[in-house]
PDB file of N, CA, C, O and CB in Angstrom:
ATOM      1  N   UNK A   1      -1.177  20.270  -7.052  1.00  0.00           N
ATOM      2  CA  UNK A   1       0.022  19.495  -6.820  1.00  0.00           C
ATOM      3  C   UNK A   1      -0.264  18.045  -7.186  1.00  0.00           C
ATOM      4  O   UNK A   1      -1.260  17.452  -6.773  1.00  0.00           O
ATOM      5  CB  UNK A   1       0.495  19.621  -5.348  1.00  0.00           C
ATOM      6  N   UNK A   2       0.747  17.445  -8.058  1.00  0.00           N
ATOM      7  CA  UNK A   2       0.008  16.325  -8.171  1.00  0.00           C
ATOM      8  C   UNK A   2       1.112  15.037  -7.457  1.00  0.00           C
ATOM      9  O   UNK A   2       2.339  15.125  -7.492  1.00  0.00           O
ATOM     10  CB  UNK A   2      -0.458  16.149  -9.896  1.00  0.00           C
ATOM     11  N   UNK A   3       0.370  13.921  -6.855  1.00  0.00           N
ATOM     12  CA  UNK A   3       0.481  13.304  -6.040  1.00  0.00           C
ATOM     13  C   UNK A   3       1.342  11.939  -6.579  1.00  0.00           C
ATOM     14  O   UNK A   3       0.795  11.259  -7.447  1.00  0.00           O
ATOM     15  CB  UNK A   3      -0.763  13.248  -5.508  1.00  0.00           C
ATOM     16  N   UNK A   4       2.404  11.612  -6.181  1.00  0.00           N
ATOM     17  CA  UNK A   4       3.314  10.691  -6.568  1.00  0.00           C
ATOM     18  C   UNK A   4       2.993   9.062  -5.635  1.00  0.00           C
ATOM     19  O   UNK A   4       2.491   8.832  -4.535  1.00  0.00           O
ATOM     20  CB  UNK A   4       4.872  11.471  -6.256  1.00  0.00           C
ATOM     21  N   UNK A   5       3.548   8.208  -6.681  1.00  0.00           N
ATOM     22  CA  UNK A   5       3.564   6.877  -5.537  1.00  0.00           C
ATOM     23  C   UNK A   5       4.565   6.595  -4.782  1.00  0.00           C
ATOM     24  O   UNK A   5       5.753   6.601  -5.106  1.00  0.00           O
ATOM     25  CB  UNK A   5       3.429   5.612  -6.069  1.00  0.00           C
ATOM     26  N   UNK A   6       3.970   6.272  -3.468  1.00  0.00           N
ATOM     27  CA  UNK A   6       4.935   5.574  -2.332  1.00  0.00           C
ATOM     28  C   UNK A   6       5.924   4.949  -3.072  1.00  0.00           C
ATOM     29  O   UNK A   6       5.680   4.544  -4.209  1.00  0.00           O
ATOM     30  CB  UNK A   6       4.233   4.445  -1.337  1.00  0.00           C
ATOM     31  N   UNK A   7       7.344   4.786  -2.400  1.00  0.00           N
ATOM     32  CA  UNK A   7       8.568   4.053  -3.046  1.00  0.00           C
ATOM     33  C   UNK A   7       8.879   3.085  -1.718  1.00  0.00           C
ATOM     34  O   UNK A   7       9.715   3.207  -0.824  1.00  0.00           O
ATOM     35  CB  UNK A   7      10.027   5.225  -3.572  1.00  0.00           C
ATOM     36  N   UNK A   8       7.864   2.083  -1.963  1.00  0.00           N
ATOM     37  CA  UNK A   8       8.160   1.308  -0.679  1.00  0.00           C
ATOM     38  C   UNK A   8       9.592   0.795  -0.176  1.00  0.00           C
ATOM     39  O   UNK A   8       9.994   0.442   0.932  1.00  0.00           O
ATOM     40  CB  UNK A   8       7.397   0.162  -0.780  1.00  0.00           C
ATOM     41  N   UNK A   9      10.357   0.922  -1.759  1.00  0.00           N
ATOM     42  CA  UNK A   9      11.945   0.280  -0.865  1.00  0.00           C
ATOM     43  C   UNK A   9      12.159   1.381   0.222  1.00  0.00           C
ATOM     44  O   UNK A   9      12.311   1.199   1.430  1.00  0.00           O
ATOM     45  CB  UNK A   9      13.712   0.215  -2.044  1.00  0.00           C
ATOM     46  N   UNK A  10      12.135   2.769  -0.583  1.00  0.00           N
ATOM     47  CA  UNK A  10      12.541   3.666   0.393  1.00  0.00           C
ATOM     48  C   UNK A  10      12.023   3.537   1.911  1.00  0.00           C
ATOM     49  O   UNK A  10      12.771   3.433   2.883  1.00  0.00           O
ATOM     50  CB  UNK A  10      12.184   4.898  -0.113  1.00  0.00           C
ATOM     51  N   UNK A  11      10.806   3.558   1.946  1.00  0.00           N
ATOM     52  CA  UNK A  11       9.946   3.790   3.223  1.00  0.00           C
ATOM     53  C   UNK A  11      10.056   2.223   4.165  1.00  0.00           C
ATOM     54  O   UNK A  11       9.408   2.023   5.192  1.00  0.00           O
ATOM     55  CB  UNK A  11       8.105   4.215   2.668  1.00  0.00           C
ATOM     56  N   UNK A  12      10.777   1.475   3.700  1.00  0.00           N
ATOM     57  CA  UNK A  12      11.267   0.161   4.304  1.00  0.00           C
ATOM     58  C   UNK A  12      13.039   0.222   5.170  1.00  0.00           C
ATOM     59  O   UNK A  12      13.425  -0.251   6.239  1.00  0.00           O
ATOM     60  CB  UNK A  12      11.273  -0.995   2.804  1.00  0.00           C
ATOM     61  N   UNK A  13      13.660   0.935   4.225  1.00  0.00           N
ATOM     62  CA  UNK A  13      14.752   1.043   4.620  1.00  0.00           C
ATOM     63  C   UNK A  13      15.174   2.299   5.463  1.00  0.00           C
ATOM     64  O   UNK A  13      16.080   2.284   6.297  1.00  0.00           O
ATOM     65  CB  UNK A  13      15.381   0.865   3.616  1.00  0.00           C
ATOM     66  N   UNK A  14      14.328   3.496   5.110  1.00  0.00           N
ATOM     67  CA  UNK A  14      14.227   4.270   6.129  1.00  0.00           C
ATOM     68  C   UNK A  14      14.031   3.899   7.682  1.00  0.00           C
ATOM     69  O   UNK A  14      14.803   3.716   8.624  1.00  0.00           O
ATOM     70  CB  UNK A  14      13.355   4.934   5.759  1.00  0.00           C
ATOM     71  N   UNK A  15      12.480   3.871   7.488  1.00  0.00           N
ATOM     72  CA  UNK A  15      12.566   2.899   9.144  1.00  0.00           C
ATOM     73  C   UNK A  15      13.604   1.895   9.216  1.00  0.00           C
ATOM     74  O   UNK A  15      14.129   1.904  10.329  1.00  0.00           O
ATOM     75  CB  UNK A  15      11.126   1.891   9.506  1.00  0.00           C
ATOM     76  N   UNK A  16      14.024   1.151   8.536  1.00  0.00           N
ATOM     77  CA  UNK A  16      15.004   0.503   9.224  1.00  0.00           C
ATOM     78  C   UNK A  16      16.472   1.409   9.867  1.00  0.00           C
ATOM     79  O   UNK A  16      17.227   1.044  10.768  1.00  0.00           O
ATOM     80  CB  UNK A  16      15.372  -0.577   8.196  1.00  0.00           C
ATOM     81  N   UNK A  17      16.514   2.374   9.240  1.00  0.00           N
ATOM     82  CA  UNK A  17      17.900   2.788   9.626  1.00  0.00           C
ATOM     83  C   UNK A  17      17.695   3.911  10.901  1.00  0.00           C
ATOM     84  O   UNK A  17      18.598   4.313  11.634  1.00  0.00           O
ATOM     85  CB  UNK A  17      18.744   3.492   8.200  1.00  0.00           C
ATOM     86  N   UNK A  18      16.411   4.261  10.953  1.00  0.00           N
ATOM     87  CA  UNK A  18      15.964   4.794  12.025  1.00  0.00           C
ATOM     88  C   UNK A  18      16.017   4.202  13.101  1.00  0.00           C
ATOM     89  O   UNK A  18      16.738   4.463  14.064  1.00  0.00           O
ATOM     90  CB  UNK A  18      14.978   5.103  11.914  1.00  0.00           C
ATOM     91  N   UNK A  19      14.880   2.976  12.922  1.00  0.00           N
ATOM     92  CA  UNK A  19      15.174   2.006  14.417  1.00  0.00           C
ATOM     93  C   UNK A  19      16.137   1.699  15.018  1.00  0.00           C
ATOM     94  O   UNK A  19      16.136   1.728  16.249  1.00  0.00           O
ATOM     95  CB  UNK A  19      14.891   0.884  14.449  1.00  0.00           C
ATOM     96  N   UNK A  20      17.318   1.287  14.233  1.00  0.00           N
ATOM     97  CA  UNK A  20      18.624   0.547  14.413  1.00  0.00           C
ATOM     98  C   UNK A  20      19.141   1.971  15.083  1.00  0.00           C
ATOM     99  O   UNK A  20      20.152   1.842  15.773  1.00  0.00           O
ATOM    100  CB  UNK A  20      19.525  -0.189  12.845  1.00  0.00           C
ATOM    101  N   UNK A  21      18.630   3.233  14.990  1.00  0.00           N
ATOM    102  CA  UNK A  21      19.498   4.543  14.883  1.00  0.00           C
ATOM    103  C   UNK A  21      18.691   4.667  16.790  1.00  0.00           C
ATOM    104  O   UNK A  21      19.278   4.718  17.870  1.00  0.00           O
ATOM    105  CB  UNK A  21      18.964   6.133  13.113  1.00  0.00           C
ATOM    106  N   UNK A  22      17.710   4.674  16.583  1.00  0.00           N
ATOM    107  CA  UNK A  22      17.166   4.476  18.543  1.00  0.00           C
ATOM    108  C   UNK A  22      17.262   3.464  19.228  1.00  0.00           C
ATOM    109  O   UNK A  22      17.043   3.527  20.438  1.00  0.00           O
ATOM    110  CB  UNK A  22      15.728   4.584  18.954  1.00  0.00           C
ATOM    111  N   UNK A  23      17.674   2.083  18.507  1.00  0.00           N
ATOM    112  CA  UNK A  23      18.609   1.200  19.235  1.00  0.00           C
ATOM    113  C   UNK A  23      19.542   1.378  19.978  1.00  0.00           C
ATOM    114  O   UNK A  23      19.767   0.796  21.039  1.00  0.00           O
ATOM    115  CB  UNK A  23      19.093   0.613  18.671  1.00  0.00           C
ATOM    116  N   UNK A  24      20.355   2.472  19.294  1.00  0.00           N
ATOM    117  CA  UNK A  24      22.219   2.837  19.429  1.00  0.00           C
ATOM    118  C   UNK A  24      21.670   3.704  20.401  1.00  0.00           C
ATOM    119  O   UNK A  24      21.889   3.424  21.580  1.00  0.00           O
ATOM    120  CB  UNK A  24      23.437   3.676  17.921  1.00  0.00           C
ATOM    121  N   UNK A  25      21.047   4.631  20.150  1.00  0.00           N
ATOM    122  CA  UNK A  25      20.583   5.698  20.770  1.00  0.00           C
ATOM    123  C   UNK A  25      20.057   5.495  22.615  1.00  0.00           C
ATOM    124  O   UNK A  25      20.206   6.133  23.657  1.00  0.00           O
ATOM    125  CB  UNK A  25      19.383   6.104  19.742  1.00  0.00           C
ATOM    126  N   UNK A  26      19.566   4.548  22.291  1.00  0.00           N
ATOM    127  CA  UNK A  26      18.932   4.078  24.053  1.00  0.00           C
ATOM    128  C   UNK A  26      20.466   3.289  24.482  1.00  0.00           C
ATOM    129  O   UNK A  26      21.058   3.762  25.453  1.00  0.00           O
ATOM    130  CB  UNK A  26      17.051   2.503  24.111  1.00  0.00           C
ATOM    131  N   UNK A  27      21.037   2.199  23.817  1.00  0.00           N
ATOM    132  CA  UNK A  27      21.797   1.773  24.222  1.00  0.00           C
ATOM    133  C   UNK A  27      23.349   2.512  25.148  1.00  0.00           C
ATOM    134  O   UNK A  27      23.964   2.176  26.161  1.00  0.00           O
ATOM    135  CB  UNK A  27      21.795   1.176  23.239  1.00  0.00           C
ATOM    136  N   UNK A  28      23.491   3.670  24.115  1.00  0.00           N
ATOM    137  CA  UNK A  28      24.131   4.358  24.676  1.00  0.00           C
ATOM    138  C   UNK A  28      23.912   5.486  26.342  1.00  0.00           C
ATOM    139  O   UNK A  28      24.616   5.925  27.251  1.00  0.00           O
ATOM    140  CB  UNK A  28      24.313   4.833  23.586  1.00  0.00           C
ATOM    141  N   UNK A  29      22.589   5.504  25.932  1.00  0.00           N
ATOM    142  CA  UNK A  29      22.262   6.562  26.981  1.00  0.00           C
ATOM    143  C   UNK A  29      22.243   5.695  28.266  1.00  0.00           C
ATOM    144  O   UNK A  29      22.433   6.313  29.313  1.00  0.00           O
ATOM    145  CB  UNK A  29      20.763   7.400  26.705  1.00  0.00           C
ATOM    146  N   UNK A  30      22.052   4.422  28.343  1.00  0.00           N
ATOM    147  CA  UNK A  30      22.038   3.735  29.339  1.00  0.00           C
ATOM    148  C   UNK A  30      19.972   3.121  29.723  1.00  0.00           C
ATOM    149  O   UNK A  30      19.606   2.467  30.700  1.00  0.00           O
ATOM    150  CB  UNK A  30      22.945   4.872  30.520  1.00  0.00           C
ATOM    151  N   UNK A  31      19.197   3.574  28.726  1.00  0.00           N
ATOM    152  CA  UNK A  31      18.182   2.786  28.757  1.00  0.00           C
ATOM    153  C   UNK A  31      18.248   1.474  28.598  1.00  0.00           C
ATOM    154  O   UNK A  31      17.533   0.837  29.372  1.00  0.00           O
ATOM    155  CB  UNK A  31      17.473   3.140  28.053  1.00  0.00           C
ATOM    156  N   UNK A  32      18.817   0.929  27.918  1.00  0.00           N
ATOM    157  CA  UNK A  32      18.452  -0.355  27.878  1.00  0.00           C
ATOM    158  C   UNK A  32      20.177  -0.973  27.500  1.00  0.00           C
ATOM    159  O   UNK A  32      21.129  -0.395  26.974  1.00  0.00           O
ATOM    160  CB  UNK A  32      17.043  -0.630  26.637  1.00  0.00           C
ATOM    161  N   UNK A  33      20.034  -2.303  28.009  1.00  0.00           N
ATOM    162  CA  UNK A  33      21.250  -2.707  27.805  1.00  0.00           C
ATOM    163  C   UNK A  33      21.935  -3.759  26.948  1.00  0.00           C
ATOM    164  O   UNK A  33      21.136  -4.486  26.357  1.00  0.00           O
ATOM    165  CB  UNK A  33      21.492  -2.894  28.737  1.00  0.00           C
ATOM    166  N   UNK A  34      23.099  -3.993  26.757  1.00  0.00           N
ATOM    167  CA  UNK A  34      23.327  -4.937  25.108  1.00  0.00           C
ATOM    168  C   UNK A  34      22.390  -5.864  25.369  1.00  0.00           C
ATOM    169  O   UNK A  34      22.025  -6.361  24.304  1.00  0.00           O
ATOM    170  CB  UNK A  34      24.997  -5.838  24.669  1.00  0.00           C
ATOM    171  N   UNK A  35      21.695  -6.439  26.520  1.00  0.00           N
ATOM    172  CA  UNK A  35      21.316  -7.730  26.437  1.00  0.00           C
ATOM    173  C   UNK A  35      19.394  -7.087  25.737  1.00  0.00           C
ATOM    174  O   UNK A  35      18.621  -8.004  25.456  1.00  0.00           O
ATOM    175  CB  UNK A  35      21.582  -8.747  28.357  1.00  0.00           C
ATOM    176  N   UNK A  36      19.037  -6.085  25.606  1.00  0.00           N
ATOM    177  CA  UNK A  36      18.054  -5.361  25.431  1.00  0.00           C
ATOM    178  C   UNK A  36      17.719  -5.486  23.905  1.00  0.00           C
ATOM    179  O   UNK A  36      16.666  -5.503  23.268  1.00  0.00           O
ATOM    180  CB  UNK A  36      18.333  -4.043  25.943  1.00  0.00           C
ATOM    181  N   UNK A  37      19.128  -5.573  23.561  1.00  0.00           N
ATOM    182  CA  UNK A  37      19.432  -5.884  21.729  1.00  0.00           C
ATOM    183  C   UNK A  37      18.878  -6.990  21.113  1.00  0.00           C
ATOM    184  O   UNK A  37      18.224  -6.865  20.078  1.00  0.00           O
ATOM    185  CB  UNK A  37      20.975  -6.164  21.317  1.00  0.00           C
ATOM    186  N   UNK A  38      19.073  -8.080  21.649  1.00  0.00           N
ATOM    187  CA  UNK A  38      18.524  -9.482  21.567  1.00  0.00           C
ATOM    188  C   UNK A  38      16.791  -9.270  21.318  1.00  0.00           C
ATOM    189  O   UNK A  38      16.251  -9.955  20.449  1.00  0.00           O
ATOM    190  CB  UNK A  38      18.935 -10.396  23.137  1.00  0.00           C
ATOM    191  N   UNK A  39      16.060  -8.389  22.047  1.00  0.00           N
ATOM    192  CA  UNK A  39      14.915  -8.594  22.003  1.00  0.00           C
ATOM    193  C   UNK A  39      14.593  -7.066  20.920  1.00  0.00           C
ATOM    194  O   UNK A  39      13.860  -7.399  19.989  1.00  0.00           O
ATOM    195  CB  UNK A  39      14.270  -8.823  23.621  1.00  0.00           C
ATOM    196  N   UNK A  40      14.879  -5.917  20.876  1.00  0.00           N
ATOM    197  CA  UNK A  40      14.602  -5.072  20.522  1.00  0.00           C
ATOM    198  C   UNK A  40      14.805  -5.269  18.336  1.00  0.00           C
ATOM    199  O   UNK A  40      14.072  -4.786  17.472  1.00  0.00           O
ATOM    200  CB  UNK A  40      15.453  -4.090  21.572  1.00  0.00           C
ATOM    201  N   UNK A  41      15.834  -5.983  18.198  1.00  0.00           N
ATOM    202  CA  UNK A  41      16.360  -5.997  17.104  1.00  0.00           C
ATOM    203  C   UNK A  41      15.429  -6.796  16.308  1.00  0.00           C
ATOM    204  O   UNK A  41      15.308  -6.410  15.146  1.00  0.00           O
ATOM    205  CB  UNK A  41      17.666  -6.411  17.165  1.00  0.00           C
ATOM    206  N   UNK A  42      14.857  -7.647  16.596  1.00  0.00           N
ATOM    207  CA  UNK A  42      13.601  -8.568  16.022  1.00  0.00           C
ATOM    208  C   UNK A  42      12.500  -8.306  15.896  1.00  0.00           C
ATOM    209  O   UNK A  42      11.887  -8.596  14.868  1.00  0.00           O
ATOM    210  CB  UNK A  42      13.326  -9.507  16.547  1.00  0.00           C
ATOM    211  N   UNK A  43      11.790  -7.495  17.228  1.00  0.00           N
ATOM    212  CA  UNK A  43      11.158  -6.658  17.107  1.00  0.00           C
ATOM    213  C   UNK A  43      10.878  -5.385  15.893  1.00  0.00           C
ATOM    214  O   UNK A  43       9.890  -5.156  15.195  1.00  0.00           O
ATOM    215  CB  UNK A  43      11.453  -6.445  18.026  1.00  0.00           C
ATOM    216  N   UNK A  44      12.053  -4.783  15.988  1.00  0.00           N
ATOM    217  CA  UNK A  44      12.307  -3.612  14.529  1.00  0.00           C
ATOM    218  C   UNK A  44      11.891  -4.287  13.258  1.00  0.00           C
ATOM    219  O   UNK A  44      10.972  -3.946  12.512  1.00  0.00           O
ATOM    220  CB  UNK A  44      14.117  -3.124  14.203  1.00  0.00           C
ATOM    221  N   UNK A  45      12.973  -5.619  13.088  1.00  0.00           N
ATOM    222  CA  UNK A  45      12.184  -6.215  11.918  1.00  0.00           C
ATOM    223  C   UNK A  45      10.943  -6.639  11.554  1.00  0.00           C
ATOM    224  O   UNK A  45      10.599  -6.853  10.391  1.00  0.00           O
ATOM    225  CB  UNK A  45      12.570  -7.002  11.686  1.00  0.00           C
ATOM    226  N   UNK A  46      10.142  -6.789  12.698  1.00  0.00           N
ATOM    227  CA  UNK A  46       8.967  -7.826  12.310  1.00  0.00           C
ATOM    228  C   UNK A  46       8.438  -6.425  11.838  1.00  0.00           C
ATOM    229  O   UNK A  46       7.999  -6.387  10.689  1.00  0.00           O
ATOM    230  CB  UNK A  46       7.984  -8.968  13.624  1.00  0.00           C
ATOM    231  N   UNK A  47       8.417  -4.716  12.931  1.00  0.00           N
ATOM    232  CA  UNK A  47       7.725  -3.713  12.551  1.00  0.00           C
ATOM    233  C   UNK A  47       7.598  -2.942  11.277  1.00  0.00           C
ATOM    234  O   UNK A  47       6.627  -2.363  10.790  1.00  0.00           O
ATOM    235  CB  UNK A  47       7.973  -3.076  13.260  1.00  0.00           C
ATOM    236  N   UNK A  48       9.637  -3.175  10.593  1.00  0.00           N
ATOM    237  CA  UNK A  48       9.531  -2.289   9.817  1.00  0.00           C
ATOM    238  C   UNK A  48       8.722  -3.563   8.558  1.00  0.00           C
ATOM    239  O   UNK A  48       8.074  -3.043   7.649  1.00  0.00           O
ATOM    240  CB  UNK A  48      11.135  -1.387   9.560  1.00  0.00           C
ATOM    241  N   UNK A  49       8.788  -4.778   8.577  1.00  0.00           N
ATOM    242  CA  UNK A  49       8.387  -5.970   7.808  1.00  0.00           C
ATOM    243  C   UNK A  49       6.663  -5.762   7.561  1.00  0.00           C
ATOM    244  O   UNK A  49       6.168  -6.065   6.475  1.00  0.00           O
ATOM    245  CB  UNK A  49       8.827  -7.475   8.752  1.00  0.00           C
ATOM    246  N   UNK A  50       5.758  -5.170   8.784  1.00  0.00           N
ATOM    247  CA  UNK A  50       5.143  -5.132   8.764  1.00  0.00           C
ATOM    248  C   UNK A  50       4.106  -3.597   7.586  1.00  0.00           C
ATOM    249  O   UNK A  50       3.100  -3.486   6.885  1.00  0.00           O
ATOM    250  CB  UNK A  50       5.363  -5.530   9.916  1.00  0.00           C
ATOM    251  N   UNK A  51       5.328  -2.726   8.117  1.00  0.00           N
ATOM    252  CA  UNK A  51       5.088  -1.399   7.580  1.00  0.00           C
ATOM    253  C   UNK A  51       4.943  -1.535   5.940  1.00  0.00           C
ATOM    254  O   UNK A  51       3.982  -1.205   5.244  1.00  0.00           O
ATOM    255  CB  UNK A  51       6.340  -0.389   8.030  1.00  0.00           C
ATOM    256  N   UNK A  52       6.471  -2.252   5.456  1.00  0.00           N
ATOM    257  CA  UNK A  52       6.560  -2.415   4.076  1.00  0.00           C
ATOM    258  C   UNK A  52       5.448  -3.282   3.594  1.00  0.00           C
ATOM    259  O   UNK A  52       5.069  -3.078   2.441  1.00  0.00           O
ATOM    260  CB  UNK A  52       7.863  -2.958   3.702  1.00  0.00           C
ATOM    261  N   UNK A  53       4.795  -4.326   4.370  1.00  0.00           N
ATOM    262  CA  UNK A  53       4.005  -5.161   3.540  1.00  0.00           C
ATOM    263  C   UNK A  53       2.176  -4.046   3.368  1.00  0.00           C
ATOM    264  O   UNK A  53       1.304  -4.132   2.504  1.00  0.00           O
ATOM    265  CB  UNK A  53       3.922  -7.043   4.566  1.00  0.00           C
ATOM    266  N   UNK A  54       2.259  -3.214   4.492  1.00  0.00           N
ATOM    267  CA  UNK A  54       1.324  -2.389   4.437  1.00  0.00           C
ATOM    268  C   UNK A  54       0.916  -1.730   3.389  1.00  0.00           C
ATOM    269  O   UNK A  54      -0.154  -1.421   2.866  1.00  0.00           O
ATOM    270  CB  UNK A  54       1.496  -1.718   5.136  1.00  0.00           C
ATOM    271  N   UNK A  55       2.616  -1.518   3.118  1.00  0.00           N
ATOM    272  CA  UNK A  55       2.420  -0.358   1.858  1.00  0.00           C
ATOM    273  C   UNK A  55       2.272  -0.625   0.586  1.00  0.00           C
ATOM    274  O   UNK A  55       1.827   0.023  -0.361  1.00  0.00           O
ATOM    275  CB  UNK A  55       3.444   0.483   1.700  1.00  0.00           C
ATOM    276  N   UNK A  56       2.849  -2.006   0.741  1.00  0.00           N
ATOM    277  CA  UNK A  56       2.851  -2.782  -1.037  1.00  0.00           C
ATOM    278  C   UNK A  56       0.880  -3.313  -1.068  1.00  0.00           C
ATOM    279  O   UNK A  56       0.250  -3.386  -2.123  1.00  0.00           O
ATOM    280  CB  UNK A  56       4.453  -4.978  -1.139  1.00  0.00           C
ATOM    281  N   UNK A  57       0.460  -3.514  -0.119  1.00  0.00           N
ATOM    282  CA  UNK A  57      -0.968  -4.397  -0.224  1.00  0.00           C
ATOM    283  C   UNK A  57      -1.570  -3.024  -1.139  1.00  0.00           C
ATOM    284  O   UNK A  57      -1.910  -3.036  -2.322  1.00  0.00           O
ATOM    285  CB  UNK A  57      -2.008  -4.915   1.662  1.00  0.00           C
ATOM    286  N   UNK A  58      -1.584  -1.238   0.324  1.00  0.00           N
ATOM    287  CA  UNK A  58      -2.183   0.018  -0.479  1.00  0.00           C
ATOM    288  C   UNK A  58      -1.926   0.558  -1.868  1.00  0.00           C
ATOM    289  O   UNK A  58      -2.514   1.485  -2.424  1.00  0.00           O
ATOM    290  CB  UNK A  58      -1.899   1.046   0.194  1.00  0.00           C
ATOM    291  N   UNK A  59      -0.713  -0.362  -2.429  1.00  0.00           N
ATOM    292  CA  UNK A  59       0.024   0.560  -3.980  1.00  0.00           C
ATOM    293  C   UNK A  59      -0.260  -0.851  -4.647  1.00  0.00           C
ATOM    294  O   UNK A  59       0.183  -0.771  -5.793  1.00  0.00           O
ATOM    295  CB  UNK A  59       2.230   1.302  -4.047  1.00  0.00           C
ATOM    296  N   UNK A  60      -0.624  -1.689  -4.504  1.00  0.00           N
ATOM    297  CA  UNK A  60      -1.370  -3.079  -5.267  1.00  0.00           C
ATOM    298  C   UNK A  60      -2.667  -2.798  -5.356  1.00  0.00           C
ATOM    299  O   UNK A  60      -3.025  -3.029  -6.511  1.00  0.00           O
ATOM    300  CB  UNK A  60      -1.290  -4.559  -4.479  1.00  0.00           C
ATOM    301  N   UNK A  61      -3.894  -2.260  -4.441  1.00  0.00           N
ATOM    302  CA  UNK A  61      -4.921  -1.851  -4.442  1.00  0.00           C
ATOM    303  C   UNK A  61      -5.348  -0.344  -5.076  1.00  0.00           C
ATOM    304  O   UNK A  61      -6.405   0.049  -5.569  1.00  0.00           O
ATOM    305  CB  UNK A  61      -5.123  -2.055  -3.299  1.00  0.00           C
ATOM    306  N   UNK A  62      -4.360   0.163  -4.898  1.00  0.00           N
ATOM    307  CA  UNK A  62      -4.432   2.083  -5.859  1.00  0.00           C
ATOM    308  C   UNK A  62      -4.493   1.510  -7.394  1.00  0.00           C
ATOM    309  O   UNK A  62      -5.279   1.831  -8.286  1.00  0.00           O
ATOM    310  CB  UNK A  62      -2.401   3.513  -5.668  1.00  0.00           C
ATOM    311  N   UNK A  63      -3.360   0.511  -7.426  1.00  0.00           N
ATOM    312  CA  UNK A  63      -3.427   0.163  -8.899  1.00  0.00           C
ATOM    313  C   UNK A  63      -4.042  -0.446  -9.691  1.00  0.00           C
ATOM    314  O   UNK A  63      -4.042  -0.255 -10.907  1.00  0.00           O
ATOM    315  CB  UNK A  63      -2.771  -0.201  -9.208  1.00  0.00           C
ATOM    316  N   UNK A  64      -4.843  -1.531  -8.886  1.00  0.00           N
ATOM    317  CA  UNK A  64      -6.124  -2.063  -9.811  1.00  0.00           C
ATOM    318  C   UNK A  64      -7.327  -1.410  -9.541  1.00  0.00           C
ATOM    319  O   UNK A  64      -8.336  -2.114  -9.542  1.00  0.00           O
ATOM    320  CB  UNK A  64      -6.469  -3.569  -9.622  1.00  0.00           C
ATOM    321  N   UNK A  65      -7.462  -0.003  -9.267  1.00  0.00           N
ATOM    322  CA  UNK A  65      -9.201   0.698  -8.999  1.00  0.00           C
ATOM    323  C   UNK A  65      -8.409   1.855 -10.473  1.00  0.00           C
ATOM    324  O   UNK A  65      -9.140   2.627 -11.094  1.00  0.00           O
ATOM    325  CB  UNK A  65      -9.834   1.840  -6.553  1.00  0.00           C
ATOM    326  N   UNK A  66      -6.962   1.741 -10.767  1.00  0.00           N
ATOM    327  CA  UNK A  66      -7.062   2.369 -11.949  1.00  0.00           C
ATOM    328  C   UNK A  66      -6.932   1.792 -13.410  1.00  0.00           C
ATOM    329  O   UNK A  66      -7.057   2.537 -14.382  1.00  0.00           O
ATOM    330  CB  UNK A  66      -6.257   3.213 -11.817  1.00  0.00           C
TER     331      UNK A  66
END
């Protein structure tokens, strides 16, 4: 099987639409409340910010050992 490269937009915007998706998700159920949003929503970004820069450093480094 041969092995394709990460599509970091994808894997950036995924998690994002996920998080935002267990945002709604707690919010509704009664875990946490609108004021919960304020802190949770910044959070998501810095994580999914963090994820994407992860992935661009590993597909910058795959590409100069070839």
């Amino acid at each position: 099987m041969k092995r394709h490269e990460a599509d970091v937009t994808s894997l950036v915007f995924g998690l994002l639409f996920f998080g935002v998706f267990v945002v709604w998700v707690l919010v509704h159920a009664g875990a946490m409340g609108i004021e919960g949003i304020g802190q949770a929503v910044p959070i998501l970004f810095v994580a999914v910010g963090l994820a994407g820069l992860a992935a661009s450093i590993s597909k910058l480094r795959r590409n100069r050992e070839n």
